[in-house]
GUTIKOL-144784 format. One record per residue (C-alpha): residue number from 1; x, z, y; residue in one letter. Coordinates in nm, 4 decimals. Example, Ala and Ser with C-alpha at 12.3 -4.5 7.8 and 13.67 -1.06 7.14 Angstrom:
2
 num       px       pz       py residu
   1   1.2300   0.7800  -0.4500      a
   2   1.3670   0.7140  -0.1060      s
This chain:
408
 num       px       pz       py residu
   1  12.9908 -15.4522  -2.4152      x
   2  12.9606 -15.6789  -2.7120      x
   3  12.6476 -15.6153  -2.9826      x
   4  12.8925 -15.4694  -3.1971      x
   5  13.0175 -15.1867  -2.9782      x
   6  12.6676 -15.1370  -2.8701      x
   7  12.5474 -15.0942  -3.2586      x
   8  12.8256 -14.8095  -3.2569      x
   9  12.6837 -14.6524  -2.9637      x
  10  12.3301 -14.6379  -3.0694      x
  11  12.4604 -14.5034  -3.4064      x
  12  12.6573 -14.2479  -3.2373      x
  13  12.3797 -14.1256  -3.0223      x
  14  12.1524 -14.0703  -3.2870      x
  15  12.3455 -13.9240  -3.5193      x
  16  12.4220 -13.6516  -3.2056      x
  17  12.0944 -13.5438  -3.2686      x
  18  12.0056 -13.6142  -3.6528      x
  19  11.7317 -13.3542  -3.6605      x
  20  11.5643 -13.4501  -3.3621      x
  21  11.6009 -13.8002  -3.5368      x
  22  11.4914 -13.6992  -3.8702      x
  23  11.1474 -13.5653  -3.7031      x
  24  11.0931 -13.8114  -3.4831      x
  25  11.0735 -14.0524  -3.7792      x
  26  10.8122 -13.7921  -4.0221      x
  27  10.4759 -13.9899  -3.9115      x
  28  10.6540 -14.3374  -3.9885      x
  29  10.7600 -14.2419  -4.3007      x
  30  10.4684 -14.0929  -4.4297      x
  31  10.2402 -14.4078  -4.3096      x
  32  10.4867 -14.6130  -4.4639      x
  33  10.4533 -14.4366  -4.8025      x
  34  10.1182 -14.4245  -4.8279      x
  35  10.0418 -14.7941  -4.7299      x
  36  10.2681 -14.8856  -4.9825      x
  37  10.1336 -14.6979  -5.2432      x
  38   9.7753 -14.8429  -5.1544      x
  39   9.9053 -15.1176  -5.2034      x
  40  10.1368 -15.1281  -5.4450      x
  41   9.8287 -14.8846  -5.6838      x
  42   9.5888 -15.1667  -5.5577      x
  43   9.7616 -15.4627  -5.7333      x
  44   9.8796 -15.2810  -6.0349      x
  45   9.4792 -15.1913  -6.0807      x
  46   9.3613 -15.5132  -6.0470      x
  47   9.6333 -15.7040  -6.2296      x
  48   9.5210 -15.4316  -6.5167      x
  49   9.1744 -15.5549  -6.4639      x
  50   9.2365 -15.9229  -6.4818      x
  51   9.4113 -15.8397  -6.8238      x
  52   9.0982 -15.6365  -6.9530      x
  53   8.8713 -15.9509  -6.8516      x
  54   9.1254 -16.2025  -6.9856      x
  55   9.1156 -15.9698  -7.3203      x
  56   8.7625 -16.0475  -7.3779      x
  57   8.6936 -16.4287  -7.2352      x
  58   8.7786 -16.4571  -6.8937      x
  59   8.7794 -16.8486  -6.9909      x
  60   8.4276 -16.7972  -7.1549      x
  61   8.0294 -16.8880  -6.9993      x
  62   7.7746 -16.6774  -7.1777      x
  63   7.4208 -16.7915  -7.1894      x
  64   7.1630 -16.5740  -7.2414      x
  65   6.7917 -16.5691  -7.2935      x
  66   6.6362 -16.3354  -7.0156      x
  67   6.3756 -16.1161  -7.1610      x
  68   6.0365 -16.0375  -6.9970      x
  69   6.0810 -16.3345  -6.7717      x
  70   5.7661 -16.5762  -6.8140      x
  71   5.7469 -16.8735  -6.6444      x
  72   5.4231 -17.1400  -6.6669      x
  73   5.5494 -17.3331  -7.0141      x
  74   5.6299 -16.9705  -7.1309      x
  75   5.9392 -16.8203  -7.2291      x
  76   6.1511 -16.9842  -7.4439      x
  77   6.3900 -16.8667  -7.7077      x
  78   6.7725 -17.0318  -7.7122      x
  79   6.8096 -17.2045  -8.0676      x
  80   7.0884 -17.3559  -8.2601      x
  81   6.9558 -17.6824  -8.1917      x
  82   7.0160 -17.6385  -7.7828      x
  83   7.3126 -17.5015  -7.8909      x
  84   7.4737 -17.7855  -8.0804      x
  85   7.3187 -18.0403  -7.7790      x
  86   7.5718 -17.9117  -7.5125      x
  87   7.8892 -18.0878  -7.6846      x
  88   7.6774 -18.3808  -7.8560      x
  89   7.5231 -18.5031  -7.5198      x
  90   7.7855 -18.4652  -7.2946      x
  91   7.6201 -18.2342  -7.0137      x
  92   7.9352 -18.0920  -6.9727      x
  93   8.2318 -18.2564  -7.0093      x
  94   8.3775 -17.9783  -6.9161      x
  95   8.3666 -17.7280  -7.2360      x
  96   8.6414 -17.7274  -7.4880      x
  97   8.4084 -17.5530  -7.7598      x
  98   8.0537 -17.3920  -7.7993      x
  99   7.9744 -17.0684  -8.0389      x
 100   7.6376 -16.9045  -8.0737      x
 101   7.5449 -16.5547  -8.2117      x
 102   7.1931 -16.3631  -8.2991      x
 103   7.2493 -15.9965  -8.3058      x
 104   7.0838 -15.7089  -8.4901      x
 105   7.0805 -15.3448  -8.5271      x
 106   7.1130 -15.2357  -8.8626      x
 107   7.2742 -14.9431  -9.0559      x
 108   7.5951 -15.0195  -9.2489      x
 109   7.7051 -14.7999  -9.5509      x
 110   8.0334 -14.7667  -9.7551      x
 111   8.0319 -14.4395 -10.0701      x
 112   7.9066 -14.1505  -9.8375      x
 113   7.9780 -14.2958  -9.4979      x
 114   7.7076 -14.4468  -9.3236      x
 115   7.6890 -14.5747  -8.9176      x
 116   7.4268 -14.7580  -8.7021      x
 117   7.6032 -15.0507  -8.5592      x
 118   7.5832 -15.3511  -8.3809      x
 119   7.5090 -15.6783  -8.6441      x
 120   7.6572 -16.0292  -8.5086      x
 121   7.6031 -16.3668  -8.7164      x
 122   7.8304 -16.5503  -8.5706      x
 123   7.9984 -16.8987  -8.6212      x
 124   8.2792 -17.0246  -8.7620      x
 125   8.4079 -17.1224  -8.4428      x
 126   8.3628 -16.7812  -8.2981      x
 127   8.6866 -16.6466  -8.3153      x
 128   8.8955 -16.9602  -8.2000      x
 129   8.6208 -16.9681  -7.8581      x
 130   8.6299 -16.5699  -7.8204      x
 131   8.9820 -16.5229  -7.8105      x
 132   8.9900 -16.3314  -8.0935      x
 133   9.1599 -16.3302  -8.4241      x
 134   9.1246 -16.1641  -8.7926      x
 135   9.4188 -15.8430  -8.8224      x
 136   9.3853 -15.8908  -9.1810      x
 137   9.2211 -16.0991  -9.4243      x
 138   9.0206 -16.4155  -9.2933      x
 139   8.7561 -16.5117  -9.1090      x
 140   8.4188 -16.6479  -9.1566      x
 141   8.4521 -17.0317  -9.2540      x
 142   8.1911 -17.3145  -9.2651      x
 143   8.1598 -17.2961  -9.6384      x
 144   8.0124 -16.9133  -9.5793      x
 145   7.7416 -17.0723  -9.3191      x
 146   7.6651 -17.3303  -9.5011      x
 147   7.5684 -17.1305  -9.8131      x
 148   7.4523 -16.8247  -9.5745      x
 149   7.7256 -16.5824  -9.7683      x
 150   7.6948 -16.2307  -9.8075      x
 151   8.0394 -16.1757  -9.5975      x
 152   8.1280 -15.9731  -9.2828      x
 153   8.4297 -15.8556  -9.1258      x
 154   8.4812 -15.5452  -8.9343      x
 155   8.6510 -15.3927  -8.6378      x
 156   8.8980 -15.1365  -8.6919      x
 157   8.7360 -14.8370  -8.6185      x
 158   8.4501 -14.9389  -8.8251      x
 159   8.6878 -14.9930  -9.1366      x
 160   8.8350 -14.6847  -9.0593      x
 161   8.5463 -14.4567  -9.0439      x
 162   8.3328 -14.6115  -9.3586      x
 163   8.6183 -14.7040  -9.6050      x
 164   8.9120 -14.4257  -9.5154      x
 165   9.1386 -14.7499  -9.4487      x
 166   9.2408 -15.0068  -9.1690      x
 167   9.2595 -15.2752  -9.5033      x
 168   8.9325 -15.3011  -9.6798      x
 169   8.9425 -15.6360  -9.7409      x
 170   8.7976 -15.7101 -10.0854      x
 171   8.5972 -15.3705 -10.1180      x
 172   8.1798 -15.3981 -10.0912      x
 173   7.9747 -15.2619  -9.8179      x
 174   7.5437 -15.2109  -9.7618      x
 175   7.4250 -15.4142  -9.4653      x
 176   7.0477 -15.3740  -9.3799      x
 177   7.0079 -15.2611  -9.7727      x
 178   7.1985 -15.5389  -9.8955      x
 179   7.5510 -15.5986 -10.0254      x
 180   7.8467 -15.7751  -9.8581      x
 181   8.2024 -15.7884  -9.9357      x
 182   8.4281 -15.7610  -9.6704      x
 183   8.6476 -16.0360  -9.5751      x
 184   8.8603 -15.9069  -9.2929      x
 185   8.9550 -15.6714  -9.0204      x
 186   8.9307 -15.7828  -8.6837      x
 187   9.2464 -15.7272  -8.4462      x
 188   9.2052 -15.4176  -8.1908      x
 189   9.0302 -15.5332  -7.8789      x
 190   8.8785 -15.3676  -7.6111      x
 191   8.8534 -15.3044  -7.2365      x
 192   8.8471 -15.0223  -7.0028      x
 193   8.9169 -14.8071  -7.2986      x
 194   8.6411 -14.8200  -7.5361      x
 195   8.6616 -15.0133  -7.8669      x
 196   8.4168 -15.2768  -7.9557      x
 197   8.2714 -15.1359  -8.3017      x
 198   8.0127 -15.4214  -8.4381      x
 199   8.0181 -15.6114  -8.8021      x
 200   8.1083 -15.9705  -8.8261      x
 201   7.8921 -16.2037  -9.0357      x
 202   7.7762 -16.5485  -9.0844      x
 203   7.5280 -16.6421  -8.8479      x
 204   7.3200 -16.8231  -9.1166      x
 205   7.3153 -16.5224  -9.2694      x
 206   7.1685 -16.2993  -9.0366      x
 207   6.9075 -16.5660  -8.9343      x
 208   6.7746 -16.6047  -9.2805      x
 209   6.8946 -16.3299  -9.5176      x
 210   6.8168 -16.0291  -9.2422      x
 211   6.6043 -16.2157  -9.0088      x
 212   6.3581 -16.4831  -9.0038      x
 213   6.4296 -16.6785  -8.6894      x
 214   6.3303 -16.9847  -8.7421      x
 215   6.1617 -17.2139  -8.4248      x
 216   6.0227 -17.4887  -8.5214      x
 217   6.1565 -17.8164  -8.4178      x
 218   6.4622 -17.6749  -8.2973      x
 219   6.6495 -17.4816  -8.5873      x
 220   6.7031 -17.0907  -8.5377      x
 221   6.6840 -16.8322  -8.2627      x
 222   7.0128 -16.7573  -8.1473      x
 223   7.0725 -16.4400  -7.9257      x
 224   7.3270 -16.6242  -7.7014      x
 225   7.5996 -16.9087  -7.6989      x
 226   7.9653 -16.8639  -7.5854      x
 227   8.1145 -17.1751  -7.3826      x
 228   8.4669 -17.1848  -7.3792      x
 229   8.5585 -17.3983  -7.0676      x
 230   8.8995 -17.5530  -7.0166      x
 231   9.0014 -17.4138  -6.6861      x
 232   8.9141 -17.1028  -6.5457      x
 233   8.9258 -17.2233  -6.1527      x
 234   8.6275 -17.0730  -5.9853      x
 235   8.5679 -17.3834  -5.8730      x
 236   8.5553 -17.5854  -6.2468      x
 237   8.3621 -17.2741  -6.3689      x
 238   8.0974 -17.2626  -6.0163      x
 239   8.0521 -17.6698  -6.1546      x
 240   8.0498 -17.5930  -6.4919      x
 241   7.7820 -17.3095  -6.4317      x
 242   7.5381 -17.5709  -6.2837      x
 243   7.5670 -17.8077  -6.5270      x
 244   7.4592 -17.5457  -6.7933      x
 245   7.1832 -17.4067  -6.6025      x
 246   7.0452 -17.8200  -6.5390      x
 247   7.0791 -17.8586  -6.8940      x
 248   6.9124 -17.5959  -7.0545      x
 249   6.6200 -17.6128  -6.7328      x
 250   6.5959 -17.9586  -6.8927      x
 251   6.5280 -17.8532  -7.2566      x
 252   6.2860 -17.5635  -7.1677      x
 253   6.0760 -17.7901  -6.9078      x
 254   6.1733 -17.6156  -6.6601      x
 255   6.1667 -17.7508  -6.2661      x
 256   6.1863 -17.4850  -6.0552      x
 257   6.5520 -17.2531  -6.1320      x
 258   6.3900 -16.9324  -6.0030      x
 259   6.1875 -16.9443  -6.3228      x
 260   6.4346 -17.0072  -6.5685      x
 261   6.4239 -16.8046  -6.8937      x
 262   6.7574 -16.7114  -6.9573      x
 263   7.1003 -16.6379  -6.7734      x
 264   7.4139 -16.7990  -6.7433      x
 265   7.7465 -16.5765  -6.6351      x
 266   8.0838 -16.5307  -6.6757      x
 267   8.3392 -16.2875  -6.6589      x
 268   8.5615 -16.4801  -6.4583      x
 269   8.2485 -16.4678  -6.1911      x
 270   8.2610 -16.0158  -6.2299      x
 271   8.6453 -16.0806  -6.1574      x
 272   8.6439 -16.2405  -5.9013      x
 273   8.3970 -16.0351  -5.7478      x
 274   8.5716 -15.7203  -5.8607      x
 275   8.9086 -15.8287  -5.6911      x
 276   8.7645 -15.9490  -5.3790      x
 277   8.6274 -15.6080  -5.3427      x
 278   8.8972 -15.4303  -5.5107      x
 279   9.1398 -15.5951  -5.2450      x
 280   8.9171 -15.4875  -4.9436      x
 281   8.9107 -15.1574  -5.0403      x
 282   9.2858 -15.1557  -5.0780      x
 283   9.3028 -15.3519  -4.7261      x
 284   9.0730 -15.0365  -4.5365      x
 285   9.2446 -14.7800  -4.7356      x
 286   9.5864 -14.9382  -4.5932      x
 287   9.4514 -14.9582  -4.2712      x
 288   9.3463 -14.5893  -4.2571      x
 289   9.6513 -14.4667  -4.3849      x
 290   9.8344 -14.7405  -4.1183      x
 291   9.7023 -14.4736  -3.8600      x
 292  10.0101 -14.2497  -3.8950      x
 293  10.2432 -14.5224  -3.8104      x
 294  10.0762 -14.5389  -3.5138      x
 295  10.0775 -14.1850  -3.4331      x
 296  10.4892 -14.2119  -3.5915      x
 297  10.4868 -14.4791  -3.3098      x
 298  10.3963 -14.2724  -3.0639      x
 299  10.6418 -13.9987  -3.1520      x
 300  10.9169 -14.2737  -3.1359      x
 301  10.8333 -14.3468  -2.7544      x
 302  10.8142 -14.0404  -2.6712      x
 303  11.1583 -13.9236  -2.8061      x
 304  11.3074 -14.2083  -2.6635      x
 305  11.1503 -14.1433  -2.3157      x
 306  11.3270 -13.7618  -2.3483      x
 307  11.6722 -13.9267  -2.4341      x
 308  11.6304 -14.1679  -2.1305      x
 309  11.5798 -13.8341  -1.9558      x
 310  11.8617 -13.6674  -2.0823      x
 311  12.1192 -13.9350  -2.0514      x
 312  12.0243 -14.0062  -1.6848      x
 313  12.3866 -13.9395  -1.5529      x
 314  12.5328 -14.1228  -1.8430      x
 315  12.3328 -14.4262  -1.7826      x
 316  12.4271 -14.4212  -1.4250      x
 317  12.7960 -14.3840  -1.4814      x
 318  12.7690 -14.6812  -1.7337      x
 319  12.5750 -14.8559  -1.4698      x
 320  12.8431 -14.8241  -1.2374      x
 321  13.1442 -14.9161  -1.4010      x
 322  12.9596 -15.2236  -1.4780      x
 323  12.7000 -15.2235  -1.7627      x
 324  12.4667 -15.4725  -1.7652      x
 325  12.0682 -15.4493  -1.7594      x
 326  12.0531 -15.6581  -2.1036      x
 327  12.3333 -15.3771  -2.2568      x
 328  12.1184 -15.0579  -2.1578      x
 329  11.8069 -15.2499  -2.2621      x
 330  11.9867 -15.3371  -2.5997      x
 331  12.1045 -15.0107  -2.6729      x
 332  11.8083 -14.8311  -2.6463      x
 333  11.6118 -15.0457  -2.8198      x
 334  11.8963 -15.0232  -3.1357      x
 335  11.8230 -14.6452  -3.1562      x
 336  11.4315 -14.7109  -3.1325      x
 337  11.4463 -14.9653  -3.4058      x
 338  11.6739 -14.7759  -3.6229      x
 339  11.4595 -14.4364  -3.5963      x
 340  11.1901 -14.6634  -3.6759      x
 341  11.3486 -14.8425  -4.0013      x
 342  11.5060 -14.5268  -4.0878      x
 343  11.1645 -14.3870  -4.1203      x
 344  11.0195 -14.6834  -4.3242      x
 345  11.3288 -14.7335  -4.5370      x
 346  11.2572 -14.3242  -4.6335      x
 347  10.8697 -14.4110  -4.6215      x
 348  10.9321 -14.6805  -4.9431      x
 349  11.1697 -14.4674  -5.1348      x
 350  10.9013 -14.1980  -5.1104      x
 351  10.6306 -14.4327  -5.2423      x
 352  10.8633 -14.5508  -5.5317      x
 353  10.9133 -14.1637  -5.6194      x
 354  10.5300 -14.1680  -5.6112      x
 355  10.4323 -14.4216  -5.7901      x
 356  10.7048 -14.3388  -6.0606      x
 357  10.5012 -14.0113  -6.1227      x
 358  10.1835 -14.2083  -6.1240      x
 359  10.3279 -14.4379  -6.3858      x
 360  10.3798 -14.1484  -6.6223      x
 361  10.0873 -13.9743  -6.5541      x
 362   9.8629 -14.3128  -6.5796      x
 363   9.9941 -14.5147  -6.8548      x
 364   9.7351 -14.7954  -6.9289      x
 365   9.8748 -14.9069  -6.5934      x
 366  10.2136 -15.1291  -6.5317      x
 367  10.2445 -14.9248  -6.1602      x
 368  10.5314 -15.0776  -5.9181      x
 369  10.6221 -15.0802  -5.5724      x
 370  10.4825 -15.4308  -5.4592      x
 371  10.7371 -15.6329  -5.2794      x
 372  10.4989 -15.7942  -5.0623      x
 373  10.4335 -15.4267  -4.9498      x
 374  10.7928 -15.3147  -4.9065      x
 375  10.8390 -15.6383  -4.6732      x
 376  10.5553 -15.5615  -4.4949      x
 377  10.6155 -15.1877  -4.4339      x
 378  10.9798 -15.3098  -4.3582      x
 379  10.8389 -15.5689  -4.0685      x
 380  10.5653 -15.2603  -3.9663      x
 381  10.8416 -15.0566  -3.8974      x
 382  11.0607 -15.2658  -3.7022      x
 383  10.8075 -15.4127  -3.5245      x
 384  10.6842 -15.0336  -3.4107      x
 385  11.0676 -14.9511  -3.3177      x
 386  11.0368 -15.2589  -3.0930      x
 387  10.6884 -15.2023  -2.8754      x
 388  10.8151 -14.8205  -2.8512      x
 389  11.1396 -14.8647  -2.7602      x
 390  11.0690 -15.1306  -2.4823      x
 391  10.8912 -14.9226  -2.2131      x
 392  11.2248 -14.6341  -2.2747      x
 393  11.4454 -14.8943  -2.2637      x
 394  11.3394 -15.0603  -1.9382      x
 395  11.3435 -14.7586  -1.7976      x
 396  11.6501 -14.7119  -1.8739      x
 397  11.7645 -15.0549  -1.7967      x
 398  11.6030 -15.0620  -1.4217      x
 399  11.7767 -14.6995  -1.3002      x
 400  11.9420 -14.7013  -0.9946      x
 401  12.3502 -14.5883  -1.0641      x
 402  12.3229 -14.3598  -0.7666      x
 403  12.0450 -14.1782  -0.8268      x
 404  12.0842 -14.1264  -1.1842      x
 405  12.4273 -14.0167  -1.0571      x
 406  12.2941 -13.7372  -0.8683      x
 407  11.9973 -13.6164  -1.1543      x
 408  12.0553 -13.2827  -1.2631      x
């Protein structure tokens, strides 16, 4: 009996029974659909979260100064001067720009409408290294530093809440008690959900018109400096991170890095942390819900063993008119692979109903069935059809014609 013929046979004898088959095959599809839905919800979630983090500087190092920390020259504020040193003397050779920033907390007032936000002088610079751009209007330019200009920009819920308007370029607005015409409207940005809501202005402003920040010797306090690196391999930015930290140890006097006096991170560092443990959880949640393919595995076998036992006198008459051990090997291991991939082909159409619904209900996130996890289910399942049909099969295979003859 060719493979052909033997195909048509297994097909036949299955579809005898299709409830029996249709059972059999529950447990494998349901562990099917649910490891790829793991799955296939685990990469959509972190390819969301690797757009968030991209959204905001995933290419960026932000140095910090760390507050409370003393060490034995005493802590040491971060300052323009440090700042401007990282490009000028070549510490790293790796950073395609440097912006700095000193933040306040100040009240902001437009007419009637008042709020308590976030203040941040920043450079000209800032947007091009931050990734982000003006919606409308313009941003701050080295002209407004240079003559510390009453100028800010806003973000759009700010401009929204304070002027009535996404466009209030042009119109006048009370910082700290003092007036500033608005320049721009920053473009929407934000991750996980929640808006950034802070007031652009020039960072020579806030250091001398709000503030008086001045270190001696070394220009202004700054609040902390945003690196822009030029690639965003964890390796370049592991290097790039300890060049940084040697440099700035260097211009505090510091020897021993345990007592440094500021921080240096980077979001890239947080995401690659967050999908290393985003994928393990995905990986044990698979593996749990992998469980019922064994249990569907089981219920395979065991079918299989009761059709061996059923078709005794059939196998024997086949036996004796000349079937082969390889042919009743083969076509019991057909029907136990194609219970098996029955069961996982239903198993991923079940998952892709799923994770439709999901994709309607949850709509920040691009949901999909993975391929990866479709071939992988797909392989599972055929791979389950095989080690449970072998032991039936054999069984089958190794009767002897005249006593299967003679089973009742």
């Amino acid at each position: 009996m060719n493979f052909f013929e033997t195909f048509r046979v297994a097909l036949t004898a299955l579809s005898t029974n299709r409830l029996r088959a249709l059972l059999t095959t529950l447990g494998i599809m349901i562990g099917v659909a649910a490891v790829v839905t793991l799955m296939s919800l685990g990469d959509s979630l972190q390819g969301y979260i690797t757009s968030q983090f991209a959204s905001v500087g995933a290419d960026i190092l932000q140095v910090s100064a760390a507050r409370g920390r003393n060490t034995a020259s005493g802590t040491q504020p971060l300052t323009t001067t440090e700042a401007e040193g990282l490009l000028q003397s070549g510490a790293a050779p790796m950073i395609s720009g440097v912006a700095w920033t000193y933040s306040l907390q100040g009240t902001v007032s437009a007419g009637d409408s008042s709020a308590s936000l976030s203040i941040q002088g920043v450079t000209a610079n800032y947007a091009d290294v931050n990734n982000w751009q003006p919606e409308t209007g313009r941003f701050i330019n080295a002209e407004d530093i240079t003559e510390s200009s009453r100028v800010a920009l806003l973000d759009q819920t700010t401009a929204s809440d304070l002027f009535g308007t996404a466009d209030p370029v042009g119109q006048t607005a009370f910082i700290r008690g003092q007036i500033f015409t608005i320049i721009g409207v920053m473009e929407e940005r934000s991750i996980t959900g929640l808006s950034q809501q802070m007031v652009l202005i020039p960072v020579s402003t806030a250091q001398s018109r709000l503030a008086n920040v001045r270190v001696a010797g070394k220009g202004y306090r700054v609040s902390s400096i945003q690196i822009k690196v030029i690639s965003t391999e964890s390796e370049a930015i592991n290097t790039l991170t300890d060049q940084v930290e040697a440099y700035f140890l260097r211009a505090h006097g510091i020897s021993n890095p345990n007592a440094a006096d500021f921080s240096v991170f980077s979001a890239a560092t947080i995401l690659d942390s967050l999908s290393s443990t985003l994928s393990l959880i995905t990986v044990f949640l698979s593996v749990i819900a992998g469980i019922s393919l064994l249990v569907g595995g089981i219920g395979v076998m065991n079918i299989m063993l009761v059709s061996v036992t059923e078709r005794t006198r059939e196998i024997g008459l086949r036996k004796a008119v000349g079937a082969q051990f390889a042919s009743i090997m083969t076509q019991f291991l057909l029907e136990s692979i194609l219970l098996s991939l029955f069961g996982g082909l239903i198993g991923i159409v079940l998952a892709t109903t799923l994770l439709t619904i999901a994709g309607l209900v949850v709509t920040q996130l691009t949901i999909a069935v993975s391929p990866s996890a479709a071939v992988l289910a797909t392989g599972i399942s055929t791979l389950i059809g095989i080690l449970s049909g072998v032991y039936p099969a054999r069984r089958a295979a190794v009767m002897n014609p005249i006593q299967a003859l003679r089973f009742e």
